[in-house]
N, C-alpha and C positions, 0 to 999 in steps of 0.2 A: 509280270505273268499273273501275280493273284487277282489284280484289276480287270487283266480278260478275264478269268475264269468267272469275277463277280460278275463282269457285264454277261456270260454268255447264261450265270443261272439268272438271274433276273429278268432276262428275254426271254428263258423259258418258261418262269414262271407266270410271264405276264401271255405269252401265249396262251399256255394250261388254264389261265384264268381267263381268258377272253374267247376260247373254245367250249367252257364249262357250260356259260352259260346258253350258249344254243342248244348243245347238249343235255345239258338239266331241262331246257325248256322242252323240249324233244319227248325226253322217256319221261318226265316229273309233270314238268309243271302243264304242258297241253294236254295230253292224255287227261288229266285231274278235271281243267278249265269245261273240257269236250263235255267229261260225263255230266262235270255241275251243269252244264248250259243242256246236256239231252235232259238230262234227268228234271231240268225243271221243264223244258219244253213238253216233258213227258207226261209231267204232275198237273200244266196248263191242260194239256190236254182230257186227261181224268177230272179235272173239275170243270171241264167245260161240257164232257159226256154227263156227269152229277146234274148240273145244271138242264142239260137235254132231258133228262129221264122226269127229272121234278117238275118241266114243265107240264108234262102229260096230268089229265084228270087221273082222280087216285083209282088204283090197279087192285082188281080183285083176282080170283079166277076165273069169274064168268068177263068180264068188260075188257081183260086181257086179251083174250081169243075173240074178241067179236071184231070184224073188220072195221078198219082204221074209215072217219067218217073225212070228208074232202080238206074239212078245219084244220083236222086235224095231217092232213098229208098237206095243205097247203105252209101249217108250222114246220114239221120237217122239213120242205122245201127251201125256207126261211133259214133256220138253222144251219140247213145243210152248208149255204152260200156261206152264213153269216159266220162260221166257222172251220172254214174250208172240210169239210169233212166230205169225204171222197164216196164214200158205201157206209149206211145203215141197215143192219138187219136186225129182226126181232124171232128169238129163239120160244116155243112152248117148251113144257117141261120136260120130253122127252128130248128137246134137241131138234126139232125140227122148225124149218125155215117157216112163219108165218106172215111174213114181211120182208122186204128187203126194195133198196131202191133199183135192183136190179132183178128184172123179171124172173130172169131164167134161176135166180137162186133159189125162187120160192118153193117148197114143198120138199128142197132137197133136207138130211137128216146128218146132223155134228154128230159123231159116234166113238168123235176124237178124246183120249184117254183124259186132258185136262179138261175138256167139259165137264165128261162125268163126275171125275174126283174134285174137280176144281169149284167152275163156275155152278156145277149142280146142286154145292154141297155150301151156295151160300157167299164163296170167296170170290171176289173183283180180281179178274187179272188182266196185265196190260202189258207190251213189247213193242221195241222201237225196231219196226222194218224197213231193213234200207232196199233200195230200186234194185230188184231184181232176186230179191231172196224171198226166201218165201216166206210165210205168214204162218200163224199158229197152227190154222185150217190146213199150211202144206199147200196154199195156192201164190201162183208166181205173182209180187206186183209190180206196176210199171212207174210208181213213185216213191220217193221216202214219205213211210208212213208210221204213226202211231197207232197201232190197233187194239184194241181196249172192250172189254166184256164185262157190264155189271148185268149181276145176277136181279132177279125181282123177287123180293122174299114176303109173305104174306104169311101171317099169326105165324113164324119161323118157317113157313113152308113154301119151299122151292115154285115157283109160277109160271116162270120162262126168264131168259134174258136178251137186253142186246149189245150187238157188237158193232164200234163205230172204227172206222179209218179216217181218224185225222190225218190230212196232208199237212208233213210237215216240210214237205222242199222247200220253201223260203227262211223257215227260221234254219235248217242244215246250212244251207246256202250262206246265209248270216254269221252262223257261227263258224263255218269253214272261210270265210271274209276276215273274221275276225281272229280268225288262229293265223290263216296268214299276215295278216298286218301284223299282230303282235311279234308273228315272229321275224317278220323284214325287221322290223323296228329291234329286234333283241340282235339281229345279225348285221343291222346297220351302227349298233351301237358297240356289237365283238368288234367291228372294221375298224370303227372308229378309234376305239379303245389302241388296237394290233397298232396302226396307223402312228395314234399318240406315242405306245409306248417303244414301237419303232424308232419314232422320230427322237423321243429321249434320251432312246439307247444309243443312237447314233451320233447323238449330239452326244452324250457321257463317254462314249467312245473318241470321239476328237479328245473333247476337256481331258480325258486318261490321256490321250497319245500326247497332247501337249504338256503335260502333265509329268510323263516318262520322259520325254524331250530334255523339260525342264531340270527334273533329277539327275538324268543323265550328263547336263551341261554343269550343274551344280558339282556333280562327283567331278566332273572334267577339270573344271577350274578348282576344285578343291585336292584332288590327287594327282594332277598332270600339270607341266611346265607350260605356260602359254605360247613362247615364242619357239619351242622344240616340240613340241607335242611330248615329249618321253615322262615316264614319271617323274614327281618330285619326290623334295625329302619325304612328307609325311606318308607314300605310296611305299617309297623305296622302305622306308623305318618297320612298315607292315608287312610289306614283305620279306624281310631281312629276319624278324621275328617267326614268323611261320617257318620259312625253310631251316634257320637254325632248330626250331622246336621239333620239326621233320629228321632235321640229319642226326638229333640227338639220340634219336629211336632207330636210326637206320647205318649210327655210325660213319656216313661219308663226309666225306674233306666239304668245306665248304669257301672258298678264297672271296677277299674282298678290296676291291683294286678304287681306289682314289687317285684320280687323273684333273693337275690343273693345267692350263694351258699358258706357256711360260710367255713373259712379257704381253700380255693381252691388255694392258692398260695402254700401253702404248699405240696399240691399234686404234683402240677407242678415240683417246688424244688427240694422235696425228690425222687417221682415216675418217674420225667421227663414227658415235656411237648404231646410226644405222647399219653403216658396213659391219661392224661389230657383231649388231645383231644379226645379220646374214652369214655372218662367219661360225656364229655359233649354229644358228642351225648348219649348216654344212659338215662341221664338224659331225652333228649328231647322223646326218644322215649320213654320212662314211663310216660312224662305228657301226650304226647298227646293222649295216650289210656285213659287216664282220664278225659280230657276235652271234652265237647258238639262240636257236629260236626259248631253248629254258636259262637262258639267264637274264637279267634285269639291268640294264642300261637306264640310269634316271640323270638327271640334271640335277645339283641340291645346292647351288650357288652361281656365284655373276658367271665364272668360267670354270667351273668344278663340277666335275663329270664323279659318277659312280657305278661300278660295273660288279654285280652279285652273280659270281659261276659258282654253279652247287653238281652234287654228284662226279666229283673230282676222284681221283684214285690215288695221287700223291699230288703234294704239295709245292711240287715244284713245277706242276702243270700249270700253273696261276703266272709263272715267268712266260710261258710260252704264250700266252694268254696279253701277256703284258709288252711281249715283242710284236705280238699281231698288233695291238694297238698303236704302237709306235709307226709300224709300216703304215700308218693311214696317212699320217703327217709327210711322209717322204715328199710325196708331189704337191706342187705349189696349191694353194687355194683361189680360183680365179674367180676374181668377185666385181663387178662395175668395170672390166677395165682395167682392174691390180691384179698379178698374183703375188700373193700372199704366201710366204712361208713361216711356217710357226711349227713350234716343239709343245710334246709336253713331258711333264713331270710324275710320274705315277709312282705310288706306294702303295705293298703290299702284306693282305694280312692275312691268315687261313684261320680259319676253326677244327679241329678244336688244340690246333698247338697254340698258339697266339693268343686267344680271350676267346671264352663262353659263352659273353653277352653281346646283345648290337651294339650299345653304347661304346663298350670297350673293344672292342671291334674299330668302328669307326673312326675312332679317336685314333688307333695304332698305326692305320691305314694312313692318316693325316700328317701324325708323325714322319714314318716313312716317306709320305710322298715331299714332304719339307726337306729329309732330308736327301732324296734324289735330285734339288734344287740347289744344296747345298755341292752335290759331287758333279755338278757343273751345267744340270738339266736336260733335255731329250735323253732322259733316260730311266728307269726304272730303280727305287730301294725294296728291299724285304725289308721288315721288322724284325728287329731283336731289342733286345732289353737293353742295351745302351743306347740306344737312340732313346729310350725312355726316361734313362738317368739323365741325359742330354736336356731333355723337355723339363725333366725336374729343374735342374741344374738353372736351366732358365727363369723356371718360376719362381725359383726360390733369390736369382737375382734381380727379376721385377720385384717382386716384395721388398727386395733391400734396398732398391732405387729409387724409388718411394720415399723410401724413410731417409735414404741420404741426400734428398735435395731439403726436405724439413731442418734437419738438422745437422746442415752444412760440411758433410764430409767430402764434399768435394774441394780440388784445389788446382793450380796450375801450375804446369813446368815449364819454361823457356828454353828453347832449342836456339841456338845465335846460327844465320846466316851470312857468310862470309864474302865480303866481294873478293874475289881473285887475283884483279889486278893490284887493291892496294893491301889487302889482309884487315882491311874493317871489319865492324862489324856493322851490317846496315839495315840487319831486322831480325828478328824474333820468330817462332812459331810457337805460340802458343798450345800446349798440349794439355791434354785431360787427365788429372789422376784421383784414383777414387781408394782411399785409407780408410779402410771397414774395421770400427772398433774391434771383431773378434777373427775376421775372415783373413783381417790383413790387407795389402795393397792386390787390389783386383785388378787385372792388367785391362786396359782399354777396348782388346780385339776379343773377349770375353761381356762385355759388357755394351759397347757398342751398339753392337746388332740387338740386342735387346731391345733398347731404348729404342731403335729407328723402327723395332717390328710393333711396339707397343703406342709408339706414339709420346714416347717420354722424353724422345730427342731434342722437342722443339722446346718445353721449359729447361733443359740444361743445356742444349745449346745457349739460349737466350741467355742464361745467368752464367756460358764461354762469355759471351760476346762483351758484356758488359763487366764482367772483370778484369778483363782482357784491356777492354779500353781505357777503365778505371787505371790498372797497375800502367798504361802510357802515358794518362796525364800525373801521375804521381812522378814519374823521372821526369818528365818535361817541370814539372814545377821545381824539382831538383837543381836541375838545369844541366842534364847529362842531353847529349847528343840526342836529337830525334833517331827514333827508328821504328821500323814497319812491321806491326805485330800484324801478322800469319794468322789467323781461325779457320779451323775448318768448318765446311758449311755439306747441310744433308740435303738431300734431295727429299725430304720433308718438311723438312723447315721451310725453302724455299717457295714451298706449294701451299703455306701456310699467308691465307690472306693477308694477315698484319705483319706480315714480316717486313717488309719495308716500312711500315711506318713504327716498328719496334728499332729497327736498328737504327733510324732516325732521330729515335728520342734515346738512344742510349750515345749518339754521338755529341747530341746535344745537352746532354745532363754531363757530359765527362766534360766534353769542350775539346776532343780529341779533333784536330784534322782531318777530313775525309781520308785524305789521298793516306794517310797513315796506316789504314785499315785497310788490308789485304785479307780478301776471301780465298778459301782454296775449293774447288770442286772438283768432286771425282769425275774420271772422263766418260765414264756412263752417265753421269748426271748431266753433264758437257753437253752428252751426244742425244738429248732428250728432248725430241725439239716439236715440242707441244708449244702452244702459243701462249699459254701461260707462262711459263719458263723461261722463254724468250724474254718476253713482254720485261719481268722480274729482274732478269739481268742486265738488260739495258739501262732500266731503273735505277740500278747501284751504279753503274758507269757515270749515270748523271751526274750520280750524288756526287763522284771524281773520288771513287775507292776500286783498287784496283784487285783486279781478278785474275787467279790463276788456274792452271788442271793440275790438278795433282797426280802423281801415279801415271805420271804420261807412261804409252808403250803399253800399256796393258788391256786397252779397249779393244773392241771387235768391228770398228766400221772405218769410214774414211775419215779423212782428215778434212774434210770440209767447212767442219764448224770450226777449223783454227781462221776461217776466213769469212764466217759470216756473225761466231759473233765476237763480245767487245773485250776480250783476251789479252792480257796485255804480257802474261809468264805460264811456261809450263814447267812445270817438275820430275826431271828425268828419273822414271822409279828405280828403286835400291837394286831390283834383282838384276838391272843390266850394269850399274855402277859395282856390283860387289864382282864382277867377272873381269874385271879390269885390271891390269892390261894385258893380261895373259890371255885371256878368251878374241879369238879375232872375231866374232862373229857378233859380242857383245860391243866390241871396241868398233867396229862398222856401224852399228845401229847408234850409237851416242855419237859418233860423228856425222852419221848425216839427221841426225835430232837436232844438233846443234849449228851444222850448216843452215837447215831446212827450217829455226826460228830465227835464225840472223837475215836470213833473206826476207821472213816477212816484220822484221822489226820486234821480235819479241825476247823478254828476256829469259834466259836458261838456268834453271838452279837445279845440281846436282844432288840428290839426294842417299843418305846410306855413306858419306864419304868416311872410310874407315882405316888408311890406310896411305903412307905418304906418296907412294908409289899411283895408286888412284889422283888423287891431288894434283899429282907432276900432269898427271896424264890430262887430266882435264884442261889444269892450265894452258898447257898446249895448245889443246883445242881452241883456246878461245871462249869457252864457258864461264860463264857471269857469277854465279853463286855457289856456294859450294854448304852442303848441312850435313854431319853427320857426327859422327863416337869421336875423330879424327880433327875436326875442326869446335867442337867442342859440344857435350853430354848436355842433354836437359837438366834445367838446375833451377830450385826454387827463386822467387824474384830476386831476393836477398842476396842470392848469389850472383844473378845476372848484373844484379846493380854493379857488383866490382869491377865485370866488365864491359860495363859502361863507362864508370868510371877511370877505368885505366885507359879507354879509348879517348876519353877527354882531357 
């Protein structure tokens, strides 16, 4: 706006400047030009009558009044032409006409007031007469004239005088030539100029609009999401600070709702990242039909949405606010040919119960929406303070996990898996424990999810795997029974480039056997069938180490990938084994678990077995393995050794 406003005075002034000068020339400078050019045509003219008079023999009072001799009328005649002069007369002293080149003026008598006082008394006077005014005399003339009176003065006494009309129509004429030319020329040069600074203004007018184009595209990509169009973070950050600074003076609720869109990697993955990007926008454009035209819907990550309602009245309008959102996701998303159903995850935070700042704001919001992920997802958390201590709780065990892969406080327990048929023992699970000098023994499912959300998994996996394999070639050098250590393996890990060629060199630095080396994976990781993951797990089957799911029973999709990929055991999870045999409905799902891996050749290991009665019942079945409290407790190697050794 300030760029019009300078183009529009600059136009103006270049107008006011290129109108001036015609103007100026107008009332100033012609007028000026006119008088200098009469006034000198005027002064030519008086020194050309001087001239006329000095020609004459010298004038007394007698030779004055004696009739003009032929010579001398043949020199006026001369004169007359040779100085366009129109009418000569010659005045005696009283003012009467004793000459003139016009008959009829002779004998007539000037009795006209500037005669007397004027020309009688000595003084030349002179007036430029235009065509059709009259004359000193008061007589009409029919050309532009200079008419002009020098007096004849003799030892200072009055004599007569005469009066000439110079024609001055051609130098008028000239000079009215030349006022007009000057002034095309001064008005050809305002046009010019108007023209110029037109065309400047016009053209500074693009370069501005292009100009504002450009800032405008500049704010766009600088405050706005490219692929949603909605704000980003730095948009949303600025305005989050405004309205809070607004409701601090105005006292209104202000809620702040963090929305991520649950398993969106996996779209990416499986669908590829363009459908991805179409899903997100889509996304945006179903919230934003559903949000209030004053609140703020921004984008401020890969699939992290951000929803700022202000002017609230209670705080638990922000839930209802947060179920609207939910309902967007109900109907599939139809995109290329798929529809698409997807959840999300939202966490809620208000102002000013919650936190007074954006920063603490947003952060709470985050929390929350983590842990609505945690209480199963497609669904909505509020913030409270223990979700806070939660957060601490975490950070404060990344910190210690850190320090405990440094200085070795980690160590492993051996769980023995039981064959059924003959009460062997024909492999191990190795499990994680972590002895924290002050905190104590940290249980796993506390620590855990740490590591895999930080990304710490994959060095203390790596230093599972290789202890693991280490403590199998130490009883094989013993010369106790082979058996088949168990590692569990993360779906981090796995998606970690070098991991096959880590667990490569740790097979090969132990000298353990492939096929000794059993992996476990959860059946979400199982069920994850990006082509990397694939790809990875085919990989370890080469190697001839074999792979299981662990936690069978607990995933949410079909059983497909027990047949596409290279599976060789699943692990019937604890919470259907601990309802045995009393539970019929648990005792139906492990028998057709266990029918339904014997038909595809796989083998079955019971897990959680705690109880002799569980035991009988498996055996029954037909069930392969059996692990738990019942067939015998996790126990340092040292203890494991014994039985091994007793097995031998």
């Amino acid at each position: 706006m300030q760029n019009y406003k300078f183009l529009v005075i600059a136009l103006t002034l270049a107008v006011m400047m290129g109108s001036a000068l015609p103007v100026y020339h107008s009332l100033v400078s012609h007028p000026a030009m006119v008088k200098l050019l009469l006034d000198s045509t005027e002064q030519n003219a008086v020194d050309a009558a001087r001239v006329i008079v000095e020609s004459f023999p010298p004038l007394n009072s007698e030779t004055f009044l004696n009739p003009l001799e032929a010579s001398q009328k043949q020199s006026i005649r001369h004169l007359t032409k040779h100085y366009a002069i129109r009418r000569i007369k010659v005045f005696d002293h009283t003012g009467r006409i004793i000459h003139s080149t016009r008959a009829e003026d002779i004998g007539t008598t000037n009795r006209k007031e500037y005669f007397l006082k004027q020309v009688a008394q000595g003084e030349m006077i002179h007036k430029l007469v235009s065509k059709k005014e009259p004359s000193l005399e008061g007589v009409e003339v029919n050309s532009d004239v200079a008419e002009i009176y020098i007096p004849v003065m003799v030892d200072d006494k009055f004599i007569g005088a005469f009066e000439f009309y110079f024609d001055i129509t051609k130098q008028k004429a000239a000079i009215a030539s030349l006022s007009r030319s000057s002034f095309n020329f001064l008005l050809f040069v305002t046009l010019a100029m108007l023209v110029l600074f037109c065309s400047l203004g016009f053209k500074m007018r693009r370069v501005m609009e292009r100009q504002r184009r450009a800032e405008q595209e500049i704010f766009r990509l600088a405050y706005s999401d490219a692929l949603t169009g909605l704000p980003n973070r730095h948009l949303f950050l600025d305005r989050l600070e405004q309205t809070l600074t607004q409701a601090k003076r105005s006292g209104q609720i202000v809620a702040l709702l963090y929305m991520d869109i649950d398993h969106f990697k996996t779209v990416n993955d499986t669908l590829g990242h363009d459908l991805g990007d179409l899903l997100l926008k889509s996304v945006a454009e179903r919230m934003k039909e559903k949000v209030r035209k004053s609140d703020t819907l921004a984008r401020i990550g890969g699939d992290e949405f951000v929803l700022l309602a202000s002017g609230l009245r209670h705080p638990e309008e922000a839930s209802i606010i947060a179920e609207t959102l939910l309902e967007v996701f109900v109907s599939p998303f139809k995109l290329n040919g798929n529809n698409l159903f997807i959840t999300p995850s939202i966490g809620i935070t208000t102002f000013p119960e919650d936190g007074l700042s954006a920063g603490q704001l947003l952060k709470q919001a985050d929390i929350a929406m983590y842990s609505a992920k945690q209480q199963g997802r497609n669904t909505y958390a509020c913030f409270n303070q223990e979700m806070n201590q939660r957060v601490q709780e975490c950070h404060d065990i990344e910190s210690c996990l850190r320090e405990a892969l440094v200085k070795n406080q980690f160590s492993l327990v051996y769980q023995p898996q039981i064959d059924l048929k003959t009460g062997q023992v024909v492999a191990a699970e190795a499990l994680l424990r972590w002895l924290h000098p002050e905190k104590g023994l940290i249980p796993p499912d506390l620590f855990i999810p740490v590591a895999e959300k930080t990304g710490l998994i994959a060095p203390i996996g790596e230093w599972v795997l290789a202890e693991a394999c280490s403590q199998s070639r130490s009883w094989a050098d013993i010369g106790y029974p082979p058996v088949r250590i168990a590692v569990n393996l993360s779906a981090y890990q796995l998606k970690q480039t070098d991991f096959i060629h880590s667990v490569k060199k740790i097979l090969s630095d132990t000298g353990v056997p492939s096929h000794l080396l059993e992996l476990e994976l959860t059946e979400s990781l199982a069920m994850d069938d990006s082509s990397a993951n694939i790809t990875a797990l085919y990989e370890l089957k080469k190697l001839g180490m074999n792979l299981s799911i662990d936690d069978f029973g607990t995933g949410h999709s079909s059983l497909s990938y027990l047949r596409d990929l290279p599976i060789r055991q699943i692990k019937i999870d604890r919470s259907f084994i601990g309802r045995l045999p009393g539970d019929k409905h648990s005792s139906a799902i492990v028998e057709a678990i266990i029918a339904m891996a014997s038909s595809l050749d796989l083998v079955v290991t019971a897990e959680g077995v705690e109880t002799e009665s569980q035991l009988d019942f498996l055996k029954s079945r037909n069930c392969d393995l059996a692990q738990g409290y019942f067939t015998g407790r996790p126990v340092p190697a040292e203890d494991f050794s014994l039985l091994l050794k007793k097995a031998s």
